[in-house]
Structures are given as structure tokens and as C-alpha cells.
C-alpha positions as CSV (number, residue, x, y, z in Angstrom):
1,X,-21.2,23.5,-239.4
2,X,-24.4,23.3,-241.0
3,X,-25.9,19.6,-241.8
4,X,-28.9,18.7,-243.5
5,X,-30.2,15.1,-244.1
6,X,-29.9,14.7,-248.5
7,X,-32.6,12.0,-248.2
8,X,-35.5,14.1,-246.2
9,X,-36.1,17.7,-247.3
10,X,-38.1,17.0,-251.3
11,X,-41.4,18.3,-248.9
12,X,-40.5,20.9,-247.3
13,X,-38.5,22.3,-250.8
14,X,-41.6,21.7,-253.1
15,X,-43.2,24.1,-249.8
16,X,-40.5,26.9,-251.1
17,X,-41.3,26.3,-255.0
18,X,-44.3,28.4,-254.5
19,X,-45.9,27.0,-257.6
20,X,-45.9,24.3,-260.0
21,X,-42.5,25.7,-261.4
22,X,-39.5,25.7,-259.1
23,X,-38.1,28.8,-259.4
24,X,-34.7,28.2,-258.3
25,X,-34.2,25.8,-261.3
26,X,-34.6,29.1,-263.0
27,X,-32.1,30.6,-261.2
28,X,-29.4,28.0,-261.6
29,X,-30.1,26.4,-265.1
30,X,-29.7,28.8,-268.2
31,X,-31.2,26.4,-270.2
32,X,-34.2,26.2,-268.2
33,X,-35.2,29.7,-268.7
34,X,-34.0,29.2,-272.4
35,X,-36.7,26.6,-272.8
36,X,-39.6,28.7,-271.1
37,X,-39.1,31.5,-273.2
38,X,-39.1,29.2,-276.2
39,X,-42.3,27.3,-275.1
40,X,-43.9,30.0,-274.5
41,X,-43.5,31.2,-278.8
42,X,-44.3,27.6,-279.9
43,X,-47.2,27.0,-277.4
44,X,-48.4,30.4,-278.7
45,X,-48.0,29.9,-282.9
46,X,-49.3,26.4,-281.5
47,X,-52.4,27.9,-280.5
48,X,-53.1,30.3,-283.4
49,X,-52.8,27.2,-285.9
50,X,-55.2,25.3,-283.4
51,X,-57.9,27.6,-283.7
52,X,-57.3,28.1,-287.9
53,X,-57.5,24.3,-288.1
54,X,-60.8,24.2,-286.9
55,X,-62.1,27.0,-288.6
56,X,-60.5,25.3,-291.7
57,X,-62.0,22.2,-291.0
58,X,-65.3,23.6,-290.3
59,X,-65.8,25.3,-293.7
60,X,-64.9,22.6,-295.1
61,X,-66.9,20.2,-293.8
62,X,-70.1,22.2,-294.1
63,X,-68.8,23.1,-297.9
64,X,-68.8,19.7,-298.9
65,X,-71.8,18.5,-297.2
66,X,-74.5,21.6,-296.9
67,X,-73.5,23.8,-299.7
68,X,-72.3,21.0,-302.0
69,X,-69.3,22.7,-302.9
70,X,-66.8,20.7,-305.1
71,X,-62.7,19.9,-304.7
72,X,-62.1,22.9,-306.6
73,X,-64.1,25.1,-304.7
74,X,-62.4,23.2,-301.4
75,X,-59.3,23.9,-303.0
76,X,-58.2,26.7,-300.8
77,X,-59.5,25.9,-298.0
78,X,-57.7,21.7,-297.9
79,X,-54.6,23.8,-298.8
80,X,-54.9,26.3,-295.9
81,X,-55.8,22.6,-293.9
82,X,-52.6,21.0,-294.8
83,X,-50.3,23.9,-294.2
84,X,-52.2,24.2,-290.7
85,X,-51.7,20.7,-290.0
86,X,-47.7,20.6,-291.7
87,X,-46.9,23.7,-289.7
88,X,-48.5,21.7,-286.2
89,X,-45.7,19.2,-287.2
90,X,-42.9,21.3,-287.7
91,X,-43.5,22.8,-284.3
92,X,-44.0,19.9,-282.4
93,X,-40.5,18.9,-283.6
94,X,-38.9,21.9,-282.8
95,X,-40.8,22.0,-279.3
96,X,-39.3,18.3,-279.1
97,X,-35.8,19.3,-279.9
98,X,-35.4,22.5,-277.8
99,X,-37.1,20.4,-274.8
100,X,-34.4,17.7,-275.3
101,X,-31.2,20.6,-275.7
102,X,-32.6,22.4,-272.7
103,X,-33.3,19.3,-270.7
104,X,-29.5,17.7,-271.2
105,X,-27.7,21.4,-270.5
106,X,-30.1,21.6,-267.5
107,X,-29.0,18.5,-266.2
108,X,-25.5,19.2,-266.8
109,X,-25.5,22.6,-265.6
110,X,-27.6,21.0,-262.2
111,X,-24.7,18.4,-261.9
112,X,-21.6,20.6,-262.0
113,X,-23.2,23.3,-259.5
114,X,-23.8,20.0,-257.3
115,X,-20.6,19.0,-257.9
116,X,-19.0,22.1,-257.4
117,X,-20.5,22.8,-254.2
118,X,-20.1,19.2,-252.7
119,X,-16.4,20.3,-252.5
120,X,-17.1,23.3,-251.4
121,X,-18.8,21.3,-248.5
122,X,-15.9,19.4,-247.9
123,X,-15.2,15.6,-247.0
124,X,-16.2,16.3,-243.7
125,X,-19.8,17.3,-244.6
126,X,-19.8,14.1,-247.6
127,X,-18.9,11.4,-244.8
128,X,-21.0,8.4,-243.7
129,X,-24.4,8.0,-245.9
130,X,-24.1,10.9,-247.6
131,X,-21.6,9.7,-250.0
132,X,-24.1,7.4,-251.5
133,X,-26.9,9.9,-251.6
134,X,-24.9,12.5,-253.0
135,X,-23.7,9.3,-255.6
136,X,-27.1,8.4,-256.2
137,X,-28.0,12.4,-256.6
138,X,-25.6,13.1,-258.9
139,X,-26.1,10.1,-261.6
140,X,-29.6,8.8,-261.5
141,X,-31.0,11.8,-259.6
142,X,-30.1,14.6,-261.6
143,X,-30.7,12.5,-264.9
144,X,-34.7,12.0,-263.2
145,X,-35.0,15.8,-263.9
146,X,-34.7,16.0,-267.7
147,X,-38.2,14.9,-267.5
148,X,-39.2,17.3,-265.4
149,X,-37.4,19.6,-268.0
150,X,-38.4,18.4,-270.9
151,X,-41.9,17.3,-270.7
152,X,-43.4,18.8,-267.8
153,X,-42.3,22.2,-268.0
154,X,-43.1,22.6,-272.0
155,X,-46.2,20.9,-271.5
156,X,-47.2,23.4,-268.4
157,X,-47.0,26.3,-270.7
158,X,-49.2,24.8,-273.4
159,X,-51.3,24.4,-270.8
160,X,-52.1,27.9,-269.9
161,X,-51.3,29.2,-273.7
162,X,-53.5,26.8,-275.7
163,X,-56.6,26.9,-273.8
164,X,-56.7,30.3,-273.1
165,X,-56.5,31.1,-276.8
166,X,-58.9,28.4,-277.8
167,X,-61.5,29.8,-275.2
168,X,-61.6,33.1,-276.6
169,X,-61.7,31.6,-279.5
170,X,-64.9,29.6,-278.4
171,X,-66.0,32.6,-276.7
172,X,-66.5,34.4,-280.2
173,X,-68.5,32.3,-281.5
174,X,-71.2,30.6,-278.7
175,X,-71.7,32.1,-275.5
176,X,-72.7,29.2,-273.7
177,X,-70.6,26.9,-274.9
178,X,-67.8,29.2,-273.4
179,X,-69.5,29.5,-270.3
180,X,-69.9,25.6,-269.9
181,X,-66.0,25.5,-270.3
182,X,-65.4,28.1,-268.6
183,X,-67.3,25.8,-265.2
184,X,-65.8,22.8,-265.8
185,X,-62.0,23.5,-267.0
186,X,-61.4,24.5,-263.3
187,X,-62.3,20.8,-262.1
188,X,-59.5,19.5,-263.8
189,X,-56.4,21.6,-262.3
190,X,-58.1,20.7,-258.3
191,X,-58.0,17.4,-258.8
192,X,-55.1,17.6,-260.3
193,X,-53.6,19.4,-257.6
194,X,-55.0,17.1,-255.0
195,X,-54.0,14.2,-256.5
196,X,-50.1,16.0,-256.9
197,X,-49.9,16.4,-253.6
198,X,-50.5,12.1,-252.9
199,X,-48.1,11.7,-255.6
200,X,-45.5,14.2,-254.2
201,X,-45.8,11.9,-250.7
202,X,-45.7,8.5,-252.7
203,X,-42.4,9.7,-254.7
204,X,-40.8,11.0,-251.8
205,X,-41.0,7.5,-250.0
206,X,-39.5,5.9,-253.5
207,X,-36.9,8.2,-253.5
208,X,-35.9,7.7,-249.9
209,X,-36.0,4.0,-250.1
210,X,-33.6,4.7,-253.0
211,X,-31.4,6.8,-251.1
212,X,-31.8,3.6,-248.2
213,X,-31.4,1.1,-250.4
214,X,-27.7,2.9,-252.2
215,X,-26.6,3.8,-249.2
216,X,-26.6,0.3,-247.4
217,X,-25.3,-0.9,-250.9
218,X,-22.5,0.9,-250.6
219,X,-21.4,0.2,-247.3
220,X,-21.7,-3.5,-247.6
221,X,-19.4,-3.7,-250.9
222,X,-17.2,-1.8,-248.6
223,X,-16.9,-3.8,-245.9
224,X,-17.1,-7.3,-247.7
225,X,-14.5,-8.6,-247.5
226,X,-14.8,-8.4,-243.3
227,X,-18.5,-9.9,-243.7
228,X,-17.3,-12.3,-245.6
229,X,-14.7,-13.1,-243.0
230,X,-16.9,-13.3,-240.1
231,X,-19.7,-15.2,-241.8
232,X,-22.2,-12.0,-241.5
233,X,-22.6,-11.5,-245.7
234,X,-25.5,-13.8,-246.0
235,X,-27.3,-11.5,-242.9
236,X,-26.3,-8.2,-244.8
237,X,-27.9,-10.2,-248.3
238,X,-31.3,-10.3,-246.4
239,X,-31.2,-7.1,-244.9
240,X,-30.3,-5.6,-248.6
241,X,-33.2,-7.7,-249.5
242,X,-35.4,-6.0,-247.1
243,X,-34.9,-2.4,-248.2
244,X,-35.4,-4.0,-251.9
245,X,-38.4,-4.6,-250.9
246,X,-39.3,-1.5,-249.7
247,X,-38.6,0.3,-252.9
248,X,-40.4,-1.8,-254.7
249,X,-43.5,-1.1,-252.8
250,X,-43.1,2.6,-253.3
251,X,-42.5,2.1,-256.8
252,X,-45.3,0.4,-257.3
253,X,-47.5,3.1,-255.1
254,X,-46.5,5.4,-257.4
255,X,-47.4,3.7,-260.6
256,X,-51.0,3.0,-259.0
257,X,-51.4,6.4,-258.1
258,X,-50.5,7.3,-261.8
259,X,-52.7,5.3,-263.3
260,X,-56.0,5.7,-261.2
261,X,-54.9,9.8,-261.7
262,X,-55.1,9.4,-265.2
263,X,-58.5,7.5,-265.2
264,X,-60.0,10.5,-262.6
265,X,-58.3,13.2,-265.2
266,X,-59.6,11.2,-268.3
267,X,-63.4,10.9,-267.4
268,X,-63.3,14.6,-266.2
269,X,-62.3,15.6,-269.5
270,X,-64.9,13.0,-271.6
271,X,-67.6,14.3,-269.4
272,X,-67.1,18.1,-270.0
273,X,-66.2,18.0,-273.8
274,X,-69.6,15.3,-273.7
275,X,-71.7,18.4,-271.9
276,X,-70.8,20.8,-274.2
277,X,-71.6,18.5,-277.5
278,X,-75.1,17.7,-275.5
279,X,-75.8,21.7,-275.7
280,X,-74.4,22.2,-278.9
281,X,-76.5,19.0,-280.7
282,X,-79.8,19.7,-278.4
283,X,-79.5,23.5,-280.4
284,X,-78.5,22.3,-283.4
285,X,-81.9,20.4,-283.5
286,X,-83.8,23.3,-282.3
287,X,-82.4,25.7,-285.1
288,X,-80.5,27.9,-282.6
289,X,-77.3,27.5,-283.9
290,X,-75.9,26.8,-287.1
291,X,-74.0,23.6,-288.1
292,X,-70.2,26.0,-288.9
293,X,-70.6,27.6,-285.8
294,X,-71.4,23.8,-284.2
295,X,-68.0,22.1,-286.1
296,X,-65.9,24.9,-284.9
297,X,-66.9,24.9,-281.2
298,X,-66.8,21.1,-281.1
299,X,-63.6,20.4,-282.3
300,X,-61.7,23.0,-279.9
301,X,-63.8,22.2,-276.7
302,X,-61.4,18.4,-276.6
303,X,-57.9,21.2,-277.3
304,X,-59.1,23.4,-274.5
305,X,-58.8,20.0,-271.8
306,X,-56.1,18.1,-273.7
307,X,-53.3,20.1,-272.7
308,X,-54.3,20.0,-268.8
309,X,-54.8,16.4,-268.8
310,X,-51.1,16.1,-270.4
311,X,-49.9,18.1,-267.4
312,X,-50.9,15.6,-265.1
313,X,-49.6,12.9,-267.2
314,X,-46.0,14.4,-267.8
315,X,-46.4,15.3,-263.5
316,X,-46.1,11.7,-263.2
317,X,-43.6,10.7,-266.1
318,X,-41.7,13.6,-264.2
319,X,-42.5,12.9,-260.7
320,X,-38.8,11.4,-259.8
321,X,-37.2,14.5,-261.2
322,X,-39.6,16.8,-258.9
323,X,-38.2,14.9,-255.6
324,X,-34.4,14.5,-256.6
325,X,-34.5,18.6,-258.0
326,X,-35.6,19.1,-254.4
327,X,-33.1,17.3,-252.9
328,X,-30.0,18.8,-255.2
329,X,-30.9,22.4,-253.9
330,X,-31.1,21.3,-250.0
331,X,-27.6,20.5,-250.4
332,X,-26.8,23.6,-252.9
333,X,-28.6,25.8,-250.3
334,X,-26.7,23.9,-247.4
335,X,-24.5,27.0,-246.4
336,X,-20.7,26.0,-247.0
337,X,-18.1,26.8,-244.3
338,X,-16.4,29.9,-244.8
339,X,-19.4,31.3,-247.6
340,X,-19.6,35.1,-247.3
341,X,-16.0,35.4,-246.1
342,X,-14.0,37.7,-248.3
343,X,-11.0,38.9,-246.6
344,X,-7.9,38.0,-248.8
345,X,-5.8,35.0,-247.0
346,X,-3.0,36.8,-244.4
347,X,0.7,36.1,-244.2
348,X,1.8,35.1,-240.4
349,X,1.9,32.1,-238.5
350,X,-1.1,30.0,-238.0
351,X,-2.4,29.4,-234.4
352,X,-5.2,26.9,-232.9
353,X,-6.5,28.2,-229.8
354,X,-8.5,25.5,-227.4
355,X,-10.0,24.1,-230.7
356,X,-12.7,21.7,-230.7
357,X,-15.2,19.5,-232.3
358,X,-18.1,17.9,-232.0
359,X,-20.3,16.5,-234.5
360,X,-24.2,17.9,-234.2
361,X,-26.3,14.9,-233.0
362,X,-23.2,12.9,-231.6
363,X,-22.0,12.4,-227.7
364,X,-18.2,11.8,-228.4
365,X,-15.8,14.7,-229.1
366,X,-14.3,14.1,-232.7
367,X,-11.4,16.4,-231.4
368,X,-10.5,17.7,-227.9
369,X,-9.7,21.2,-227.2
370,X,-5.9,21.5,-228.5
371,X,-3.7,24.7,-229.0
372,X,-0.5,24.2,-231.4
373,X,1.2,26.7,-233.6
374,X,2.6,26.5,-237.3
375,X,5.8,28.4,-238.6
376,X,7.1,29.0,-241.9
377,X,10.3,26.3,-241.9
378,X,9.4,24.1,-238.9
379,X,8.1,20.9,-239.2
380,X,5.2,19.9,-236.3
381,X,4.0,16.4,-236.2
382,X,0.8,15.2,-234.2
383,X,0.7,12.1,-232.3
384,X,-2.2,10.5,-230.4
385,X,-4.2,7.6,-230.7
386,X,-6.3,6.3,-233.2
387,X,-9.8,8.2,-233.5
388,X,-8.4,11.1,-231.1
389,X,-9.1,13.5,-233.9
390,X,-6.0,13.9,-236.1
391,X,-8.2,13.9,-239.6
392,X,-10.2,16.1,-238.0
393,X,-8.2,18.8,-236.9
394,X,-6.8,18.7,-240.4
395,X,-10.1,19.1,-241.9
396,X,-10.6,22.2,-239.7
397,X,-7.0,23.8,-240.9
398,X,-8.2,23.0,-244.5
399,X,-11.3,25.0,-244.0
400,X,-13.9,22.0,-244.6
401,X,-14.8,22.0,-241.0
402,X,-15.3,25.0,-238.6
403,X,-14.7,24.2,-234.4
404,X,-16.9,23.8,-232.3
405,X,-15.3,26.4,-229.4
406,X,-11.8,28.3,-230.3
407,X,-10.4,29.4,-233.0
408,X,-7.8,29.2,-235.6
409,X,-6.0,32.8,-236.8
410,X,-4.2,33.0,-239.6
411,X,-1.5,36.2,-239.5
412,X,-4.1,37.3,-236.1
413,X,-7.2,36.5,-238.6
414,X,-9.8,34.2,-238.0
415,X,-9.9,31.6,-240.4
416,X,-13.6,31.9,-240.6
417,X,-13.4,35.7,-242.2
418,X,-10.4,34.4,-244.8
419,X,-12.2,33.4,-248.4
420,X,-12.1,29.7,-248.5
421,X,-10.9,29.5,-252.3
422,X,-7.9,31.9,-251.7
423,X,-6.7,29.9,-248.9
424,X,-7.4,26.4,-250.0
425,X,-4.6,27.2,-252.9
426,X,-2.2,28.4,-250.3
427,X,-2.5,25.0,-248.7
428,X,-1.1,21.8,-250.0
429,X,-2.7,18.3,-248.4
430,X,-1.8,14.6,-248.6
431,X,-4.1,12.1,-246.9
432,X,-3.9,9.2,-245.3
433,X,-5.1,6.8,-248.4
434,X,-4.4,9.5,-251.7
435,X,-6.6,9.4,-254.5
436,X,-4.9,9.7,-257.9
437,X,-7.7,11.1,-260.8
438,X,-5.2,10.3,-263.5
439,X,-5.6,9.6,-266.4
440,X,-1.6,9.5,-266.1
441,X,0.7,10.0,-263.4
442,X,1.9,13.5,-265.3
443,X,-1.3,15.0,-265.2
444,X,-2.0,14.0,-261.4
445,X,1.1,15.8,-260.3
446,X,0.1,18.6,-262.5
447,X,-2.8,19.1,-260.2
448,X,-0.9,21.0,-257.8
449,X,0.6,23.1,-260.8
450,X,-1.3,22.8,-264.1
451,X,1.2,24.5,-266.4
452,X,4.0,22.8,-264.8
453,X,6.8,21.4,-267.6
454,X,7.4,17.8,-267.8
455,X,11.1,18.0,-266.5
456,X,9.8,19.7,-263.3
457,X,7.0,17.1,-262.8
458,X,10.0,14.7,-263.2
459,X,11.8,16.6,-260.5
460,X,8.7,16.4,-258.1
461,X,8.3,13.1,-258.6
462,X,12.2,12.6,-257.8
463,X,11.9,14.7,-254.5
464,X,9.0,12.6,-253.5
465,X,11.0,9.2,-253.7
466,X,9.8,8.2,-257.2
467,X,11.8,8.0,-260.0
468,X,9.8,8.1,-263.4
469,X,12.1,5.2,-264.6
470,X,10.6,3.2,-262.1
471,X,7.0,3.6,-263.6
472,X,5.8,0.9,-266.0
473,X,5.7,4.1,-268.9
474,X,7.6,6.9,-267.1
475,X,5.3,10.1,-266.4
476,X,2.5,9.0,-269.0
477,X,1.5,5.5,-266.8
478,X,-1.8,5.2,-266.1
479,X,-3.6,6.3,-263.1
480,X,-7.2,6.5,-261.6
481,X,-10.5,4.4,-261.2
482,X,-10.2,3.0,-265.0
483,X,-6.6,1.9,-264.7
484,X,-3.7,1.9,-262.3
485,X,-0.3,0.4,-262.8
486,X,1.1,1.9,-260.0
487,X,1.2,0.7,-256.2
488,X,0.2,1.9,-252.9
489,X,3.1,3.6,-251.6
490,X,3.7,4.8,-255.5
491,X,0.5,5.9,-255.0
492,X,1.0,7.8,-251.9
493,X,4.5,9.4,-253.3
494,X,2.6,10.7,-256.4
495,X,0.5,12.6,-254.4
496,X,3.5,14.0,-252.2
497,X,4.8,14.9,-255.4
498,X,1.8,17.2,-256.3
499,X,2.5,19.0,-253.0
500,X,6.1,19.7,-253.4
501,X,5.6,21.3,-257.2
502,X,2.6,23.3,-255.5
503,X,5.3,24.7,-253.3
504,X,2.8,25.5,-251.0
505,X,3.0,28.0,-247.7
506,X,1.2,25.0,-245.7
507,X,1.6,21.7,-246.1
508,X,-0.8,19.0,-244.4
509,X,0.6,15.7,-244.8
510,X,-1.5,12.3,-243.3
511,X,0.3,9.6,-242.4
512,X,2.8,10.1,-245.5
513,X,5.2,7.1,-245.0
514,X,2.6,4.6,-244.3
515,X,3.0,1.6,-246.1
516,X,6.9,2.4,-247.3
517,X,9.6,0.4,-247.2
518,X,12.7,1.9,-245.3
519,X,14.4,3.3,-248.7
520,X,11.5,4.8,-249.8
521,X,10.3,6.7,-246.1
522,X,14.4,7.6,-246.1
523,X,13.2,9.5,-249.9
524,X,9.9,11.1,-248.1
525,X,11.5,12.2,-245.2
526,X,13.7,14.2,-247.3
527,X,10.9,15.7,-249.4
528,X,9.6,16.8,-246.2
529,X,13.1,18.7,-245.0
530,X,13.3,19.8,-248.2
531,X,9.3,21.2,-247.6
532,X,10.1,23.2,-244.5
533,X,13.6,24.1,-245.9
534,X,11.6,25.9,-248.5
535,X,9.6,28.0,-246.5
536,X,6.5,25.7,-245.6
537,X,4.6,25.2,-242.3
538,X,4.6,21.4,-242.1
539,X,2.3,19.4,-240.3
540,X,2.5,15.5,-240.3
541,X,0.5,12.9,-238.8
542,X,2.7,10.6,-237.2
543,X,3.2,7.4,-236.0
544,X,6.5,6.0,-236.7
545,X,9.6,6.9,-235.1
546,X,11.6,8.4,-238.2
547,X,9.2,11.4,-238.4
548,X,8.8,11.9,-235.0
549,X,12.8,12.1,-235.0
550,X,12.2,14.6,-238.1
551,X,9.5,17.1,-236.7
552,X,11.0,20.4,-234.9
553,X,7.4,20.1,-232.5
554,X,5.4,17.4,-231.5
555,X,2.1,17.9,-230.4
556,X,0.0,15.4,-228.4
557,X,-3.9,14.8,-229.0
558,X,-5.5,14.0,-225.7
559,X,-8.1,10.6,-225.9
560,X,-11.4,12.0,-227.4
561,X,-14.3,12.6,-224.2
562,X,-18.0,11.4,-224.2
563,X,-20.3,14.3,-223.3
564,X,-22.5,14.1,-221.0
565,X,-26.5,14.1,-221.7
């Protein structure tokens, strides 16, 4: 199984970027490369009207004040001013709006491809912290990179369109002028790129004390009620309090970085527009050059440095959405068990052979070598004590986790060569504490089938041990995070009722009459003959005594084993 930390890798991705444009945001995000291609036109037109504005405004201004020239003679010349500066406008706004489309289908694209292959991951890979950094990724982080999106990468192309339009421009008409820009633009991307890379380290410390600071969030809501029990919440207040702390003080490095960055890009600018006014006024004096040629070189020398400096501004307004993009493709470039396998799934029995576990970094065994075997129609339960790897050798038949040493064949085929997606809908599960995603009972159970009539979800339900009567509004109560008017063990019935109208070839079940009264485990333990009656390979996690008595082989997980160092 392959792991890598969420919270650590935004370095070592912006090494793979290989520019200031990360190329696999390309590659994932259609609307991305949408808004490139569209930047690139507007920055272009952009330019154009740039370097006919100042023309414009040059004849103009040495009409109306050398040659004497009156409005009417002006006439064309304001008009061809106005249009310049209307049309400016009216692409500005349509850069503005395409930036904002592309930004919010970037981010939504980014968010279901994260999303998508989290549960290709699996629960295993999402357990402990990473639950709260993938949570934090997912909301906050991936809504950090419409910035990124809209600002920074619109404003990057301007930045090599404009002035490299506007220099040629310049370039036509004063020779040394050009040259003078031509010296000192360069100054302007180096420290820019020097002061990226202190940024990069200062926003990579924010978003890490983030990542921290959710995280130990998360686990202490969890666990409150025990804190709160054993007098321990006000010590987890000041620890929370602590990492607080923390991210503020990156936050704040961050905004002082910005700030002196923008003073440093500022006076670069000032000073190199200032040296080329110097050379153009000392000649103007001296008769070398003539006062159009002057007015058009002046005003685009500032347009050839404005669009750099707003790079390293929008960097900054964008530097959040540089770190978390980072961090969304180490875990879409985290390589999902089973990825690359294509053989279509098998029929046969399934068979463990010496399988076990071990997490990578940890000295316990999550699950001792064990050898069991599955057969259409028979029901096996597994026994053991808590924490002797139950959950996890169900996670390894489900294909979220691969063993450690042995194997698991499927029909005499390695469940590592089967395609994961294939499979996965050949298996039904039910764990120990079932989540129902609602938003009505109907449409949970439906899960398992989606076109499933409402009689037959009605019939699932029944086999399960629920009758729809019994529901506050029959199939169409409410269900999920929002709103839930059904109990635990209705709760855990529901969910055996999206297995049994999945009609399934496996069937994983954890723990399914826990919390049941006697009438209602009498119910499940029927849906469970019924399962294996049907044709399913059944295998329960067991405790009490009734499906023990039900099970056609028990199997026995030895205690889990501390390696040695």
C-alpha cells in the first residue's frame, strides 16, 4: 500500500511543476486550459489597443499643444482614443468573467477528481489525520485555488503578451529607450523569483499549521464527550490554543513577506520607468528626439513593468491555492490499490492464503497471517478479539487494502490483477456503524440498486427487519447528515437492506446485529439465510451467540503480534 503524508509534499510538487504554471492542472482541469487559450486572445487584442492608445494619445497631445490644432481637427483622433479606451474595458470584463467561469469549473472539476479518487483510496488509506486534511483539502483547499486560477494565471499571460508587444513597439521608435528596458525588465522576474521561493516556504508552514490545527480539531469534537468525562477538555482547549497560535504566526509571515515583496517590486519598477524618462527628457532638451516620439515611448515604458509587478502581486493573493493544488495531486498521484489491474473479476470461490498486515511505519500487526475460504451459499463468521484485525481483513477482501505477505485469489486469481471497479460491484458491505447519505430512506436502499422499484425497496427493507410502516413517513423518511428520523439499529437494517436488493455474489457484513433487540437480530438473521440461500458468500463479524449458531464456518483471528525492531 502506498502512503504519503497530505500535509508535507507542496515543495517537493512545486519541484515537479517545472515552471510557474503547473502543468498537471492542465491535465486535469478543462477549464484551465479553456482559460489559457482565452487569455492568451485577450492579453493579445489587450496589447494591440495598448500600443494604439499611446500612439493616440501622443498625437494628440502634441496636436493640441505644438501644432495648435483645434477639437475638430482632434476629432478623429479623441474618437479613435475613446474606442481604444471602451474596447480596454470591454476586455477587461470579458477577461474578468472567463477568469471567474474557468476558476469555479476548475475548482469543481479539482474537487470531484479528489473526491473520486479518495474512494478509490479507500477508508483504509483516509483513516487517522487524514480525514481532516483530506476535509480541509476538499472545502477550503481546493476553493484557495480559484485564485490561483483566476488571477494568477490570466495575469501570467499578460505578462509575457503585453510587454513583449509594447517593447517592439518601443523598439520602433527609440533605440535606446528599448535597450534601457530591455536591461532592467529582467530585474524584476529574479527578484520576483527569489522572493517566490520565501513565499512558497512561508505558505507551506500556514498551510501545514492548518492541516495541524483541523486535524486536532477534529479529533477533540470527537472524543469530547470522554474529555469531558475525565476532566482533560480544558488541557485539549490549550493545546488547540497552541496550534492557533501557530497559524497565526505563519499567517502573519506570509502577509509580511507580501508586503515588503511588493515594496521591493514597486521601487524596481519606479526606478526603471524613472531611467528611461531621465534619457528621454535629457534628449528632448538636446534636440535629439522629438516630443511624439518622447509621449509615445513614455507612456508604454510604465505598461511594459505593470503586468510583471501584478504577477507578483496575484502570486501572493494566490499563494494558498499554489500549496493546497500541490497537495490535491500528491494524493491524486498517490497510486490506488488495484490501479493498472484489468483482468475482468472471476467466478470461483474466494481464498486467503497466510494473509497479513502491517501498517508502514507501525510495530503491531493490524492482522495476523490467516487462511479462510468463501463459498457461494455458506455463511463464515469471524471471531477474535477486539483490534485482532476483523475490519481489516475486510478492507483487504473489499480491495481498499492489499496484504502485507499472502494472497487472496478470486476463481485461482489474484485479487491484485482483478479491476477494482468490476469487483467492488460484485461485493456488497455493511459496517460496523453504517452511514446512511439519504436524503430518504428510499433512495439509500436504492444505492445498491439505483433503478430499483419502490415495492422492491419495500421488500428489501422487509427482509432486513424493517417494515416501511414502522418509519415516521414510510420509504420517503428522512435520512443523512441534515436529518435523520430513524434510529441506530433502523439505521443499521437500512443499510442491510441495500445489500440484499444488490443481491450481491459477496456479502461482507460487520457486526450486523449490534445494537438489536432480540425481535429485530431474529429478522437479520433471517436476511442473512436468506443471503447465502441465494447464492452469496457470506462473511460476518461476530460476536454474539445467535450468529455464531447461524454461520456454516467460523474462523478464529489469532491476538495481533508486535514486531520486533
Amino acid at each position: 500500500m502506498t502512503t504519503v503524508s497530505v500535509g508535507e509534499a507542496a515543495a517537493a510538487a512545486s519541484d515537479r511543476r517545472g515552471g510557474p504554471v503547473d502543468r498537471r492542472l492542465l491535465r486535469v482541469s478543462r477549464g484551465a486550459r479553456t482559460l489559457l487559450v482565452g487569455a492568451v486572445v485577450v492579453a493579445a487584442l489587450t496589447a494591440v489597443l495598448v500600443v494604439v492608445q499611446a500612439f493616440a494619445l501622443a498625437d494628440a497631445i502634441t496636436g493640441a499643444f505644438q501644432h495648435g490644432a483645434d477639437l475638430a481637427v482632434l476629432r478623429p483622433t479623441l474618437t479613435l482614443l475613446a474606442a481604444v479606451v471602451v474596447g480596454r474595458a470591454v476586455l477587461a470584463w470579458v477577461a474578468d468573467v472567463l477568469a471567474q467561469r474557468a476558476a469555479s469549473r476548475t475548482s469543481g472539476e479539482l474537487r470531484a477528481a479528489l473526491m473520486e479518487h479518495v474512494v478509490r483510496l479507500g477508508p483504509a488509506w483516509l483513516s487517522g489525520e487524514r480525514r481532516a486534511q483530506v476535509a480541509t483539502l476538499a472545502t477550503r483547499g481546493v476553493d484557495s485555488i480559484e485564485p490561483y486560477v483566476a488571477r494568477y494565471l490570466p495575469q501570467l499571460v499578460v505578462a509575457v503578451v503585453v510587454p513583449l508587444v509594447v517593447s517592439v513597439a518601443i523598439l520602433t521608435q527609440d533605440l535606446l529607450a528599448a535597450v534601457i528596458v530591455a536591461l532592467t525588465v529582467p530585474l524584476i522576474p529574479l527578484f520576483m523569483v527569489l522572493i517566490g521561493l520565501y513565499t512558497r516556504n512561508a505558505t507551506d508552514r500556514q498551510w501545514r499549521a492548518l492541516s495541524l490545527l483541523s486535524g486536532h480539531f477534529l479529533d477533540v469534537v470527537a472524543g469530547l464527550p470522554t474529555l469531558k468525562a475525565f476532566g482533560r477538555a480544558k488541557v485539549q482547549a490549550q493545546r488547540m490554543a497552541e496550534v492557533d497560535a501557530r497559524y497565526r504566526r505563519a499567517t502573519m509571515g506570509v502577509l509580511r513577506v507580501s508586503f515588503l515583496s511588493s515594496l521591493v517590486l514597486e521601487l524596481l519598477a519606479s526606478l526603471s520607468v524613472a531611467v528611461v524618462a531621465v534619457s528621454i527628457g535629457l534628449r528632448l532638451l538636446d534636440g535629439d528626439l522629438d516630443l511624439r516620439t518622447g509621449l509615445v515611448v513614455l507612456i508604454l515604458a510604465p505598461e511594459v513593468y505593470l503586468p510583471i509587478r501584478m504577477v507578483g502581486a496575484q502570486f501572493h493573493a494566490a499563494a494558498d491555492g499554489v500549496s493546497a493544488a500541490a497537495d490535491v495531486f500528491t494524493v491524486l498521484e498517490t497510486v490506488a490499490p488495484g490501479s493498472g489491474a484489468r483482468v475482468d473479476r472471476p467466478t470461483g470461490p474466494i481464498a486467503l492464503q497466510q494473509v497479513s498486515v502491517t501498517y508502514p511505519g507501525r510495530v503491531v500487526v493490524a492482522l495476523p497471517a490467516t487462511s479462510l475460504n468463501l463459498t457461494a451459499g455458506r455463511i463464515t463468521a469471524l471471531v477474535g478479539p477486539s483490534g485482532c484485525g476483523k475490519s481489516t481483513l475486510l478492507a483487504v477482501l473489499l480491495g481498499f487494502l492489499g496484504p502485507t505477505s499472502g494472497q487472496v485469489l478470486v476463481g485461482g486469481v489474484p485479487l491484485s490483477e482483478l479491476d477494482p471497479d468490476p469487483w467492488r460491484r460484485h461485493v456488497a458491505w455493511v459496517g460496523q456503524d453504517p452511514v446512511l447519505l439519504g436524503p430518504t430512506v428510499a433512495d439509500d436502499v436504492r444505492l445498491g440498486q439505483p433503478d430499483a422499484s419502490d415495492e422492491q425497496v419495500a421488500q428489501a427493507l422487509l427482509a432486513a427487519g424493517l417494515d416501511p410502516v414502522d418509519l415516521p413517513s414510510g420509504l420517503g423518511t428522512p435520512v443523512g447528515d441534515l436529518a435523520s428520523d430513524v434510529s441506530a439499529g433502523q439505521r443499521r437494517r437500512v443499510a442491510l437492506a441495500r445489500a440484499v436488493l444488490r443481491r450481491a455474489g459477496v456479502v461482507l457484513l460487520d457486526e450486523p446485529t449490534a445494537a438489536l433487540d432480540d425481535v429485530s437480530e431474529a429478522a437479520v438473521l433471517r436476511a442473512v439465510r436468506t443471503l447465502a440461500d441465494d447464492g452469496a458468500a457470506v462473511l460476518v463479524v461476530a460476536h454474539r451467540p445467535a450468529l455464531l449458531n447461524l454461520a456454516d464456518d467460523v474462523v478464529e483471528l489469532a491476538a495481533v503480534e508486535v514486531l520486533s525492531s
